[in-house]
PQR file with spaces between the fields and no chain letter, atoms N, CA, C, O and H, PARSE charges and radii, in Angstrom:
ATOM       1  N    UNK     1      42.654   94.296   74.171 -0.4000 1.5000
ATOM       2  CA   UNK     1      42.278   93.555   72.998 -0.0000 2.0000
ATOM       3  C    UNK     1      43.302   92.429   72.784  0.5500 1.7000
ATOM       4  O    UNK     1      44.519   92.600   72.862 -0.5500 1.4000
ATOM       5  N    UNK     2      42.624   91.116   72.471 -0.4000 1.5000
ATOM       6  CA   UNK     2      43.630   89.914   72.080 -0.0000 2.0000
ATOM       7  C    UNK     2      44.047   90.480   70.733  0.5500 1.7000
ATOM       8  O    UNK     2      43.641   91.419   70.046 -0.5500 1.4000
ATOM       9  H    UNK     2      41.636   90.977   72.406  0.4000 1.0000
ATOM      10  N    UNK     3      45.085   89.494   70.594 -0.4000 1.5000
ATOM      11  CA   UNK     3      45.969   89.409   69.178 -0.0000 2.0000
ATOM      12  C    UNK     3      47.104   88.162   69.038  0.5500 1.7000
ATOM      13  O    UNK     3      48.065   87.596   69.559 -0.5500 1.4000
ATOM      14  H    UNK     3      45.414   88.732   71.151  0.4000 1.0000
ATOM      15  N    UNK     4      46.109   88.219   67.812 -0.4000 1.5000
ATOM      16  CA   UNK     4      47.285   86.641   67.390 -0.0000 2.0000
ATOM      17  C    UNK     4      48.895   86.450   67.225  0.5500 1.7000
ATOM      18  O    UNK     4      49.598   86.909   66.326 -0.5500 1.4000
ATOM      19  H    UNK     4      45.328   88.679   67.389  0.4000 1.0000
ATOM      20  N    UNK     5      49.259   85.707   68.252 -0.4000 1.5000
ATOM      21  CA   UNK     5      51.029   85.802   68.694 -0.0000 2.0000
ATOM      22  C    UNK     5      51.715   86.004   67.146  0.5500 1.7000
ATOM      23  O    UNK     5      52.917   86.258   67.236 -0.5500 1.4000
ATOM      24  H    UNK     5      48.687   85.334   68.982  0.4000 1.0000
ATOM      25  N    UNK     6      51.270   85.954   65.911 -0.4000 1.5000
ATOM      26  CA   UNK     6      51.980   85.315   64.650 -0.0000 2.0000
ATOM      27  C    UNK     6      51.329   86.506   63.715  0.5500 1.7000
ATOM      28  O    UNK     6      52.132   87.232   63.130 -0.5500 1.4000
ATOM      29  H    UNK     6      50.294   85.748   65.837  0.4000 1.0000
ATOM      30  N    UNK     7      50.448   86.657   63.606 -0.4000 1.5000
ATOM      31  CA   UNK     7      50.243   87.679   62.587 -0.0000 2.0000
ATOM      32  C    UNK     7      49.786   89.441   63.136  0.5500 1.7000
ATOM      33  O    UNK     7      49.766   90.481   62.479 -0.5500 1.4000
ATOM      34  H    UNK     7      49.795   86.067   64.082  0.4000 1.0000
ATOM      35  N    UNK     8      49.503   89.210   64.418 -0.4000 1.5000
ATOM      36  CA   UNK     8      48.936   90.411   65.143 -0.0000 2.0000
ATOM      37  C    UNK     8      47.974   91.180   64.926  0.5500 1.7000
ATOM      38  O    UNK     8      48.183   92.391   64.986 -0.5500 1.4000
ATOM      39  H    UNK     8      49.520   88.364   64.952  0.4000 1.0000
ATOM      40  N    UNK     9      46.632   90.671   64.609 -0.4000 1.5000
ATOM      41  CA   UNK     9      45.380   90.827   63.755 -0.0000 2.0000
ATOM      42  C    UNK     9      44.851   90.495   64.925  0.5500 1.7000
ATOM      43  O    UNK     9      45.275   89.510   65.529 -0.5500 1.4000
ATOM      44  H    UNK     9      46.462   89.687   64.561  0.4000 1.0000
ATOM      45  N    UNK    10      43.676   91.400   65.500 -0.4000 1.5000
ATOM      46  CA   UNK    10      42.987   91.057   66.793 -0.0000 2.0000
ATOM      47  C    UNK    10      41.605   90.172   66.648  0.5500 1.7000
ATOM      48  O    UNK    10      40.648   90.458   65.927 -0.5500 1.4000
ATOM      49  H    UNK    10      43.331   92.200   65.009  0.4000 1.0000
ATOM      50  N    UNK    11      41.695   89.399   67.231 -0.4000 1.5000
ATOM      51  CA   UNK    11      40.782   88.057   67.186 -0.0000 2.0000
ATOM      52  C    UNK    11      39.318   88.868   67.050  0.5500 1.7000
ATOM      53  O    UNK    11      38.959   89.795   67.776 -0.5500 1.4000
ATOM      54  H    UNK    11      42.471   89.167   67.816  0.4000 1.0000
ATOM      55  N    UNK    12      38.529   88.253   65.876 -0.4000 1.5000
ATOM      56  CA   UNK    12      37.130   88.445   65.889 -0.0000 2.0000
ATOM      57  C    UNK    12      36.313   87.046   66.242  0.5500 1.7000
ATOM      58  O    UNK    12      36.560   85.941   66.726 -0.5500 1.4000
ATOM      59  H    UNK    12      38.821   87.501   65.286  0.4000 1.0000
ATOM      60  N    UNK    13      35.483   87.586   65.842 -0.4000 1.5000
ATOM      61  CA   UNK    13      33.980   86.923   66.294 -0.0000 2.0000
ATOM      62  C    UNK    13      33.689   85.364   65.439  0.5500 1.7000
ATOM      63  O    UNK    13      33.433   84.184   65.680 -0.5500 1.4000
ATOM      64  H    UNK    13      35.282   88.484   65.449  0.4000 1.0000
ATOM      65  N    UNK    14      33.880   86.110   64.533 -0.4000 1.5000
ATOM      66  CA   UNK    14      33.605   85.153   62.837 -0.0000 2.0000
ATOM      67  C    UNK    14      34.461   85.515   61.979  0.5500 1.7000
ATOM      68  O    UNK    14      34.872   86.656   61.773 -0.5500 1.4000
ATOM      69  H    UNK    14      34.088   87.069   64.338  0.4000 1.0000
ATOM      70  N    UNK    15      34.910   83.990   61.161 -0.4000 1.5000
ATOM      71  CA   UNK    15      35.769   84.792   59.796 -0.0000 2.0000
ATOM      72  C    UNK    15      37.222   83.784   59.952  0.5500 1.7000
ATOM      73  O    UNK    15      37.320   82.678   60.484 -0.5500 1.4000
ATOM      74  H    UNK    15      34.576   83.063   61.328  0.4000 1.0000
ATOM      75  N    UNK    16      38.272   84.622   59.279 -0.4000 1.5000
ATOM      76  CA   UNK    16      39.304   84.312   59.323 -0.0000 2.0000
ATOM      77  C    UNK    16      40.071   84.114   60.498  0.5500 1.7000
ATOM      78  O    UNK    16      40.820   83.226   60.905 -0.5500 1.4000
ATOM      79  H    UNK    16      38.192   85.521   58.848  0.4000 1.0000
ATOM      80  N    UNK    17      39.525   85.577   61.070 -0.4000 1.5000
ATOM      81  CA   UNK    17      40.358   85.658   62.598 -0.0000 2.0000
ATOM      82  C    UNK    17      39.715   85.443   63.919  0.5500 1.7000
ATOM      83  O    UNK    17      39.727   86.158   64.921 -0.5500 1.4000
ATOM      84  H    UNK    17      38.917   86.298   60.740  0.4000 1.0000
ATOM      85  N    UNK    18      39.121   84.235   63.681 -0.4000 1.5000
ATOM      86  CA   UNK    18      38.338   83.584   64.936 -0.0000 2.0000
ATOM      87  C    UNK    18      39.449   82.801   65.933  0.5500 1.7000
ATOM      88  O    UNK    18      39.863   81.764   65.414 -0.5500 1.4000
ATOM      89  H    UNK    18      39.111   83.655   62.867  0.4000 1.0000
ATOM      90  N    UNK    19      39.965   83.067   67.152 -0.4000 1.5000
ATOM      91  CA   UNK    19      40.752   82.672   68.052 -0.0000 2.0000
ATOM      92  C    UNK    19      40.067   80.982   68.201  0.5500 1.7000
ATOM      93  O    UNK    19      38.910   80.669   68.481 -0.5500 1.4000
ATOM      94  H    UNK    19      39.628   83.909   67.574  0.4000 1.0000
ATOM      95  N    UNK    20      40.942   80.323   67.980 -0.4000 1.5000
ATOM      96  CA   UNK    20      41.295   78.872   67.605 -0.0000 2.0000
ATOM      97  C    UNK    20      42.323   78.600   68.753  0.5500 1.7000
ATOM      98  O    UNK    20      42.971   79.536   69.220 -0.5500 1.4000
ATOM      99  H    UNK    20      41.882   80.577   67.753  0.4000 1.0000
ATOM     100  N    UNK    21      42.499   77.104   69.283 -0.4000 1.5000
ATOM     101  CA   UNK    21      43.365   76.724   70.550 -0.0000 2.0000
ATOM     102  C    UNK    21      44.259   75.775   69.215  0.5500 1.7000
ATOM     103  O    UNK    21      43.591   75.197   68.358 -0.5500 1.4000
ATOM     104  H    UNK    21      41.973   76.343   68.904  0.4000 1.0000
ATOM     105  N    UNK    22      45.479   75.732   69.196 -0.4000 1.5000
ATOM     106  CA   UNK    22      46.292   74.330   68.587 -0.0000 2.0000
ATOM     107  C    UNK    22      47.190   73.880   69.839  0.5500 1.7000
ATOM     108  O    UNK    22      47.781   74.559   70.679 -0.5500 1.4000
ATOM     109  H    UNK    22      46.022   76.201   69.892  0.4000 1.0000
ATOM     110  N    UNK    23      47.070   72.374   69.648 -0.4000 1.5000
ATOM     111  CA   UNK    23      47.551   71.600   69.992 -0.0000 2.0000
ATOM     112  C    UNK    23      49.179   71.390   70.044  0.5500 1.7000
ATOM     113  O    UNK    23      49.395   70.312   69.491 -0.5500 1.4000
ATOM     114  H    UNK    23      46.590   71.823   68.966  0.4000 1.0000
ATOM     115  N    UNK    24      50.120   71.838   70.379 -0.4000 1.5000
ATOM     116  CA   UNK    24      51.140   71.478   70.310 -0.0000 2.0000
ATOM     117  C    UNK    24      51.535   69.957   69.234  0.5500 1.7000
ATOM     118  O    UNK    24      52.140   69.745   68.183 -0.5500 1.4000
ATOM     119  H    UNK    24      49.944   72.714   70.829  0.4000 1.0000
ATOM     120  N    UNK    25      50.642   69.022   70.432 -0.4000 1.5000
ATOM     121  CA   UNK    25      51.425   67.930   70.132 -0.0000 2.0000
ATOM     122  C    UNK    25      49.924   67.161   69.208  0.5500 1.7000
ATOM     123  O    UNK    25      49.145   66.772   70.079 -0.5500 1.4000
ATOM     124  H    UNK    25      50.150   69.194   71.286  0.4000 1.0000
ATOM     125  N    UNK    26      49.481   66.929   68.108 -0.4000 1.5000
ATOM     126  CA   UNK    26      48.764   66.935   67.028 -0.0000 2.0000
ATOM     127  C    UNK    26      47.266   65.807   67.948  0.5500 1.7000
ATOM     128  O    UNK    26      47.276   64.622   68.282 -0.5500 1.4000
ATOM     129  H    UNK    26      50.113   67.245   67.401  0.4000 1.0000
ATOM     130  N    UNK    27      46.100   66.956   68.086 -0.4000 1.5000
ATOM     131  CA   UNK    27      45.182   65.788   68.871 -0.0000 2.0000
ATOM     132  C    UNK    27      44.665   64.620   68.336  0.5500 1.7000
ATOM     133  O    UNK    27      43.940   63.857   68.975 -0.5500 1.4000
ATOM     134  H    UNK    27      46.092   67.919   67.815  0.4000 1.0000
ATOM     135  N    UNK    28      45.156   64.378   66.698 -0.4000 1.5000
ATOM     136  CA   UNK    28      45.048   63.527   65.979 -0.0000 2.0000
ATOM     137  C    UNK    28      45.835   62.156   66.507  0.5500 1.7000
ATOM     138  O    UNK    28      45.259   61.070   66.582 -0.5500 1.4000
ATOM     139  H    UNK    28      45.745   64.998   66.179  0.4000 1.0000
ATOM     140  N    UNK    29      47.127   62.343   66.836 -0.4000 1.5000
ATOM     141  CA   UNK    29      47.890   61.185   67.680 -0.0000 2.0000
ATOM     142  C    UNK    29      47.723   61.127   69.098  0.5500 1.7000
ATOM     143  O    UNK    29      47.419   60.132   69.755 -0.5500 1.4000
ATOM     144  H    UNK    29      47.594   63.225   66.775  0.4000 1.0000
ATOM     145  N    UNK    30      47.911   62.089   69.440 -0.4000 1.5000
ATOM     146  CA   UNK    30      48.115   62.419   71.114 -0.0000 2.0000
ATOM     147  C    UNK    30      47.157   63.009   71.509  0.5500 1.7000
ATOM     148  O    UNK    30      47.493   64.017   72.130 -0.5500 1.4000
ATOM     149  H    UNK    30      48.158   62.897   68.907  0.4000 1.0000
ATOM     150  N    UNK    31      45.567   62.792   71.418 -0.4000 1.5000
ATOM     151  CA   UNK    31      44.435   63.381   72.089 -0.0000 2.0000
ATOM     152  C    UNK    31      44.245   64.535   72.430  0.5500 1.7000
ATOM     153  O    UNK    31      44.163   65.176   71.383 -0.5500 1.4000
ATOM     154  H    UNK    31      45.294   61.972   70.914  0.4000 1.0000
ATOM     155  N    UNK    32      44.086   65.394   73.533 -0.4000 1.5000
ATOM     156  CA   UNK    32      43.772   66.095   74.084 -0.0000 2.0000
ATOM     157  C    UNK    32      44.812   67.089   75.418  0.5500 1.7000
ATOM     158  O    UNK    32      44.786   68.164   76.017 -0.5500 1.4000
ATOM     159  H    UNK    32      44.153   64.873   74.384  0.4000 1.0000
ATOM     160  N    UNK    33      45.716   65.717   75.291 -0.4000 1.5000
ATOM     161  CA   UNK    33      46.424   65.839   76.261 -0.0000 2.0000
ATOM     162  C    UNK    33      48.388   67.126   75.687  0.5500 1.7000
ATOM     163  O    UNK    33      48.408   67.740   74.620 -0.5500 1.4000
ATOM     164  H    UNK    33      45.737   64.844   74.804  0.4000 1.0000
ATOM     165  N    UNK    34      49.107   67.147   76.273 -0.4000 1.5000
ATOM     166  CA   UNK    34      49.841   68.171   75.504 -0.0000 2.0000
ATOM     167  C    UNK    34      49.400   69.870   76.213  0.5500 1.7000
ATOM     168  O    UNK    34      48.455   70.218   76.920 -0.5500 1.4000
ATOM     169  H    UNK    34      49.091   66.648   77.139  0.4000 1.0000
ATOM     170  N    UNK    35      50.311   70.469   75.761 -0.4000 1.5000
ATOM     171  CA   UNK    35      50.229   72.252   75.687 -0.0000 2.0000
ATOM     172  C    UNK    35      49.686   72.384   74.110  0.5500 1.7000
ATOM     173  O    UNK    35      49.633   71.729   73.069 -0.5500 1.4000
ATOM     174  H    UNK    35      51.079   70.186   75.187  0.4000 1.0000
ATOM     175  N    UNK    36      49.300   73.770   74.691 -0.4000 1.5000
ATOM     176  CA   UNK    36      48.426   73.904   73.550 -0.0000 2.0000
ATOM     177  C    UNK    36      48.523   75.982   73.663  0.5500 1.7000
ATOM     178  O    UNK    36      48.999   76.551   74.645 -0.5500 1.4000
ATOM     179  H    UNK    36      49.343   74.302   75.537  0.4000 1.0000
ATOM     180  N    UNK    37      47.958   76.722   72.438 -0.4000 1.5000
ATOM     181  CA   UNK    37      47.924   78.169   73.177 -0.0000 2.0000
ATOM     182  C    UNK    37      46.801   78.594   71.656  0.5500 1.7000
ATOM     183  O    UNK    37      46.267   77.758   70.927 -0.5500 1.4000
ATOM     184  H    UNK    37      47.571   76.261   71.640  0.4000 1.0000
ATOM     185  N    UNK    38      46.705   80.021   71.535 -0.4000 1.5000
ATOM     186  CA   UNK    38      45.509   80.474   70.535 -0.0000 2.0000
ATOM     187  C    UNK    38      46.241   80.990   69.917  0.5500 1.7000
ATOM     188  O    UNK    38      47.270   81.468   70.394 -0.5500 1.4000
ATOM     189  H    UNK    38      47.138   80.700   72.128  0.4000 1.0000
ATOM     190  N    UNK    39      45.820   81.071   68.230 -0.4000 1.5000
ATOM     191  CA   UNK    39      46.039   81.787   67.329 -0.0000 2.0000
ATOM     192  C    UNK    39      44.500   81.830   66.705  0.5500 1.7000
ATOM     193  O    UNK    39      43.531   81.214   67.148 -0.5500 1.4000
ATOM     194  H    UNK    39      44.984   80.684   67.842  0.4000 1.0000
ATOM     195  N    UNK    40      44.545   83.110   65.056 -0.4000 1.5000
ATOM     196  CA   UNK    40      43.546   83.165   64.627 -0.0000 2.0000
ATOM     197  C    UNK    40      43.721   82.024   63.776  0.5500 1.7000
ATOM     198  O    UNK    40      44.524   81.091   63.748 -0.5500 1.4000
ATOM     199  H    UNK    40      45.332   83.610   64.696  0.4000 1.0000
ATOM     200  N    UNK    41      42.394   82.494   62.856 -0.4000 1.5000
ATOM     201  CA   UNK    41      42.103   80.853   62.083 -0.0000 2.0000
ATOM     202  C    UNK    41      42.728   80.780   61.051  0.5500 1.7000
ATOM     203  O    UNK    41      42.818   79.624   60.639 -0.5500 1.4000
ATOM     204  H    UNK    41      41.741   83.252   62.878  0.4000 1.0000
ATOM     205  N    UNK    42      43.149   81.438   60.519 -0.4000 1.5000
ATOM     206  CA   UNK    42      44.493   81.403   59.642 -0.0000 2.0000
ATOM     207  C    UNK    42      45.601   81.234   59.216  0.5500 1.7000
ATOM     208  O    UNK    42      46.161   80.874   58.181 -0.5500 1.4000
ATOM     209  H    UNK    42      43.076   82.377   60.854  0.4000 1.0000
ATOM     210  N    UNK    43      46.002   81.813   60.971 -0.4000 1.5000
ATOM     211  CA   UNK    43      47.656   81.229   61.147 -0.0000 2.0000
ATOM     212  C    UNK    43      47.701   79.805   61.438  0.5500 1.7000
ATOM     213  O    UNK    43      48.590   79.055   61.035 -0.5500 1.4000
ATOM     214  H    UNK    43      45.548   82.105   61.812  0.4000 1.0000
ATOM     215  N    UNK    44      46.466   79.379   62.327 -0.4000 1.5000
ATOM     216  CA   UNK    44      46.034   78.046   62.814 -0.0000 2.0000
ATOM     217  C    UNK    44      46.242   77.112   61.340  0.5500 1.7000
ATOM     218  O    UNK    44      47.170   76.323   61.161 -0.5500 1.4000
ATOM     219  H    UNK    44      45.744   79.988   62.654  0.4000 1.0000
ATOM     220  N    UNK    45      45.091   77.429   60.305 -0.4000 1.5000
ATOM     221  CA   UNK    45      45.476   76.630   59.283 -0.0000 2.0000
ATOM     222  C    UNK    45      46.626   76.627   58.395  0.5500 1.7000
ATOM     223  O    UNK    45      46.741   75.737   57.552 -0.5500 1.4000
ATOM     224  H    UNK    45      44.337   78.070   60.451  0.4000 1.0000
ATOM     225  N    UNK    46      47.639   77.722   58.541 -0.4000 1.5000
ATOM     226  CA   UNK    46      48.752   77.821   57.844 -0.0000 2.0000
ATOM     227  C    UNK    46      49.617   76.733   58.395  0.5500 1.7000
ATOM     228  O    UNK    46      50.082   75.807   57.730 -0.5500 1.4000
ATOM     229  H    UNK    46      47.545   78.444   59.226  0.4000 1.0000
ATOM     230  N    UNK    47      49.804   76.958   59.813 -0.4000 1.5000
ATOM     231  CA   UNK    47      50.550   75.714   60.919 -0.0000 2.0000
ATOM     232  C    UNK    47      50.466   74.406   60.434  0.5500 1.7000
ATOM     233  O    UNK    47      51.301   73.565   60.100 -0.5500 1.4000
ATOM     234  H    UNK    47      49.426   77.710   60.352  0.4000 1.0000
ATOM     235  N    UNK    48      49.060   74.452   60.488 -0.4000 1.5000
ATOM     236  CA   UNK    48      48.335   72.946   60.284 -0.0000 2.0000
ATOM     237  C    UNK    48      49.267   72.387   58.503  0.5500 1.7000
ATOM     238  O    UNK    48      49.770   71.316   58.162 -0.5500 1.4000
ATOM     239  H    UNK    48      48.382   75.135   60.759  0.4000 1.0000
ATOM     240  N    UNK    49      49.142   73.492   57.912 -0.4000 1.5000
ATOM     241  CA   UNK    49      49.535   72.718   56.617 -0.0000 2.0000
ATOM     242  C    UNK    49      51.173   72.268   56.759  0.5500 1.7000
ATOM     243  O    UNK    49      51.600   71.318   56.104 -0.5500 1.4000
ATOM     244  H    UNK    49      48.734   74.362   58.189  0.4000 1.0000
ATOM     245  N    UNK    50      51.921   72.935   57.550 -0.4000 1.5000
ATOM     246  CA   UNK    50      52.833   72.410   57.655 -0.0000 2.0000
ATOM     247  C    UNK    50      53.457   71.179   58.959  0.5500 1.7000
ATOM     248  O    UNK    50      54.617   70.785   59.079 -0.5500 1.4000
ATOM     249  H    UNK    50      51.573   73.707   58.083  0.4000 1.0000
ATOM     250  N    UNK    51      52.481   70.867   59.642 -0.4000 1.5000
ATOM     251  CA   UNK    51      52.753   69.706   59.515 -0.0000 2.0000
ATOM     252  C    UNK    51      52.330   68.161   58.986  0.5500 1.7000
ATOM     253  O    UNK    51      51.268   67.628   58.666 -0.5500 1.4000
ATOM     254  H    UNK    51      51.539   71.187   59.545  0.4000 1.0000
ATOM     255  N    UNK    52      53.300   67.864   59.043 -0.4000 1.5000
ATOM     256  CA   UNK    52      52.940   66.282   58.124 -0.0000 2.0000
ATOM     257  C    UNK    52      51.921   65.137   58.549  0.5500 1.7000
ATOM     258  O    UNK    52      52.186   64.707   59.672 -0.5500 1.4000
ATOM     259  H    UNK    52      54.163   68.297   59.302  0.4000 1.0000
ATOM     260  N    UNK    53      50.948   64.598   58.014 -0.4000 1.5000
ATOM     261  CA   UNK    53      50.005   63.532   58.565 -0.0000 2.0000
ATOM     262  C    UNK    53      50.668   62.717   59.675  0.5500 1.7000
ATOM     263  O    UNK    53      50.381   62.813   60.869 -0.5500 1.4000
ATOM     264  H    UNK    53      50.733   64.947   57.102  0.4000 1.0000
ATOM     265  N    UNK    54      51.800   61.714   59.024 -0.4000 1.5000
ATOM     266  CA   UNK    54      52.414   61.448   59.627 -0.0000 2.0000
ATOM     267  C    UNK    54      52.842   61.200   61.210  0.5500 1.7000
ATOM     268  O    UNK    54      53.936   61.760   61.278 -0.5500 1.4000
ATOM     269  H    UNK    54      52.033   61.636   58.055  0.4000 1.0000
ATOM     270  N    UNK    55      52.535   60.632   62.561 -0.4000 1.5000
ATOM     271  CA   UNK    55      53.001   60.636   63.609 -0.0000 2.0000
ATOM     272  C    UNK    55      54.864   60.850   63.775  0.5500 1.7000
ATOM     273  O    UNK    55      55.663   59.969   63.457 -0.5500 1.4000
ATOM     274  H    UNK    55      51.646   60.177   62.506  0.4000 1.0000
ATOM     275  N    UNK    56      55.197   62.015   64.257 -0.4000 1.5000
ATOM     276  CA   UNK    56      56.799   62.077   64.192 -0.0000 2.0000
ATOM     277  C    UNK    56      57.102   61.781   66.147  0.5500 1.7000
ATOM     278  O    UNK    56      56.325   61.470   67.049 -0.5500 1.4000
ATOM     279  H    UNK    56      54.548   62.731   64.515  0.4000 1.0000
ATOM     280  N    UNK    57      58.190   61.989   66.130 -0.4000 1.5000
ATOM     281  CA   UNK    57      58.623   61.769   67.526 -0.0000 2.0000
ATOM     282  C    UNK    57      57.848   63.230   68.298  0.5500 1.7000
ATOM     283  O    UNK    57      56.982   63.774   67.613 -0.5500 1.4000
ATOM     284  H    UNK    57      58.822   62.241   65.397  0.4000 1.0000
ATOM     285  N    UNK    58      58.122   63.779   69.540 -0.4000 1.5000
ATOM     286  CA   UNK    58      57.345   64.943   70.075 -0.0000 2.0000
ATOM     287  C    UNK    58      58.338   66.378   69.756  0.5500 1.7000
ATOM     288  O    UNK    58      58.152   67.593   69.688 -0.5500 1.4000
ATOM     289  H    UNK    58      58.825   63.337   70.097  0.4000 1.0000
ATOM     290  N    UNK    59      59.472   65.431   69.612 -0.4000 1.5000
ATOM     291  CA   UNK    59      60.554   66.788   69.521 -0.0000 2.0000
ATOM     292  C    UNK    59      60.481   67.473   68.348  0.5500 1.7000
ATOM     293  O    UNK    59      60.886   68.635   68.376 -0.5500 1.4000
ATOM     294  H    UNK    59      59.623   64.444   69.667  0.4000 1.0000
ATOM     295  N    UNK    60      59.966   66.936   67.086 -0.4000 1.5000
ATOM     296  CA   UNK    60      59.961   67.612   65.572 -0.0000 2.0000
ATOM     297  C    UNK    60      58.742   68.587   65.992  0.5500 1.7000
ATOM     298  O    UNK    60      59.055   69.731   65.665 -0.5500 1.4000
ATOM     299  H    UNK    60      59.637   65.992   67.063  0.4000 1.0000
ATOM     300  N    UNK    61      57.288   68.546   66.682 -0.4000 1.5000
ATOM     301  CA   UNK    61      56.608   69.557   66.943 -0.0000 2.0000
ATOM     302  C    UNK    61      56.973   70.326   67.437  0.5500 1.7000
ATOM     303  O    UNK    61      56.662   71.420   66.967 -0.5500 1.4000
ATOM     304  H    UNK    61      57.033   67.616   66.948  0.4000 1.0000
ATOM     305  N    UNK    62      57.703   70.327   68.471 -0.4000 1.5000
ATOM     306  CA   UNK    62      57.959   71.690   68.850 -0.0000 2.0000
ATOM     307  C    UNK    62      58.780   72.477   68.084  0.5500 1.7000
ATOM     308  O    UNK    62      58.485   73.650   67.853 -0.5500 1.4000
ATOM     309  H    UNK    62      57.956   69.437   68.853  0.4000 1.0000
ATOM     310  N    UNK    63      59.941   71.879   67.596 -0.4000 1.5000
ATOM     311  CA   UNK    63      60.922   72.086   66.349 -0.0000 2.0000
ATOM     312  C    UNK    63      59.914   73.004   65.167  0.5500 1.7000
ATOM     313  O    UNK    63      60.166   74.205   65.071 -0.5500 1.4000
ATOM     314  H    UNK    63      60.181   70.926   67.784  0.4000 1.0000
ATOM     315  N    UNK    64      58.809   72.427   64.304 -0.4000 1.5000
ATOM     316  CA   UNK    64      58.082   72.949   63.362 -0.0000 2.0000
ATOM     317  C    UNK    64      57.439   74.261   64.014  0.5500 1.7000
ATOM     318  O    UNK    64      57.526   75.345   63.436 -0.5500 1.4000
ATOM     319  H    UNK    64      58.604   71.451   64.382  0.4000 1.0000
ATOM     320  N    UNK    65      56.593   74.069   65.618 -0.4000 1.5000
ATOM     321  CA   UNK    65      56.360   75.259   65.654 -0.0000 2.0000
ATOM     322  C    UNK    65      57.440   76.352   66.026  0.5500 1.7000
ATOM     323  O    UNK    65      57.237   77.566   65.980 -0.5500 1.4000
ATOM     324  H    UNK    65      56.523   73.189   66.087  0.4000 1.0000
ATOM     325  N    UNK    66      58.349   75.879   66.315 -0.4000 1.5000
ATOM     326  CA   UNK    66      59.232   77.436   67.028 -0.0000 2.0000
ATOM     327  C    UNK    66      59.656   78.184   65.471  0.5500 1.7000
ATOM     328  O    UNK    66      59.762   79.404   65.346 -0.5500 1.4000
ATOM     329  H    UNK    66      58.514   74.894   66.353  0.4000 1.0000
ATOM     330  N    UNK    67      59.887   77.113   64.249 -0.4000 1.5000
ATOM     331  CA   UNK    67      59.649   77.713   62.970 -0.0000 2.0000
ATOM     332  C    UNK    67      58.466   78.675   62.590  0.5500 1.7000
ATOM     333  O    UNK    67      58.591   79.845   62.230 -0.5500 1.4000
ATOM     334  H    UNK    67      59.801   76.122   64.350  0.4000 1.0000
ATOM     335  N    UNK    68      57.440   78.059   62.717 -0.4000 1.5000
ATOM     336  CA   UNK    68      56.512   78.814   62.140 -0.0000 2.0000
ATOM     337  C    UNK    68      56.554   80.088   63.320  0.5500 1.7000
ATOM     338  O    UNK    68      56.292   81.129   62.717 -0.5500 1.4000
ATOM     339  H    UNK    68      57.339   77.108   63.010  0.4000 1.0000
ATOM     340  N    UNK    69      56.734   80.296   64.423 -0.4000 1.5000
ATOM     341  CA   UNK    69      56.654   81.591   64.965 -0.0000 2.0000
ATOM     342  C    UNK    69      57.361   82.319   64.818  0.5500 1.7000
ATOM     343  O    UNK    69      57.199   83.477   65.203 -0.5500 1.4000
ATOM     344  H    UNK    69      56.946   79.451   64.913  0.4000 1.0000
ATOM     345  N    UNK    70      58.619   81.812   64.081 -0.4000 1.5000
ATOM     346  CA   UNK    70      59.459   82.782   63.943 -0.0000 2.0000
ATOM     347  C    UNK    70      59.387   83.308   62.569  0.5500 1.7000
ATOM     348  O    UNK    70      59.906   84.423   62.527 -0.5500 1.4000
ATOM     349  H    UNK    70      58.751   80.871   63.769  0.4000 1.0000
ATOM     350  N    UNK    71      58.939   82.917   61.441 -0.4000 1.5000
ATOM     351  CA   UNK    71      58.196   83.574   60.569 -0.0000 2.0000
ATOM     352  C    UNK    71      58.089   84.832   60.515  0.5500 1.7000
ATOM     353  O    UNK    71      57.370   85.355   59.663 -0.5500 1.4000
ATOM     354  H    UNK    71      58.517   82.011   61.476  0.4000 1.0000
């Protein structure tokens, strides 16, 4: 059974904990291109709120996420 690296709630079907891909590096600036890995849809949007609209350099993403995983 999967499970989300951050909260450890095993990925469903529908719902909250629907396995979602994020982007490392925000596909809003940087497309498609980047590492990327799954969480559910929750932790996904928790992430998301913390980072800033904003385009930052590449090094503050990885910086924000190694925060939020360590959570």
């Amino acid at each position: 059974m999967e499970v989300c690296p951050v909260c450890g709630s095993a990925y469903r079907q529908l719902g909250n904990r629907q396995k979602t891909c994020h982007h490392v590096l925000p596909k809003r600036h940087f497309g498609e291109t980047g590492e990327r890995f799954y969480l559910c849809r929750t932790c996904h949007n928790e992430l998301e709120r913390q980072i800033p609209f904003g385009r930052l350099p590449e090094k503050h993403y990885y910086d924000i996420l190694r925060s939020f995983l360590r959570e």
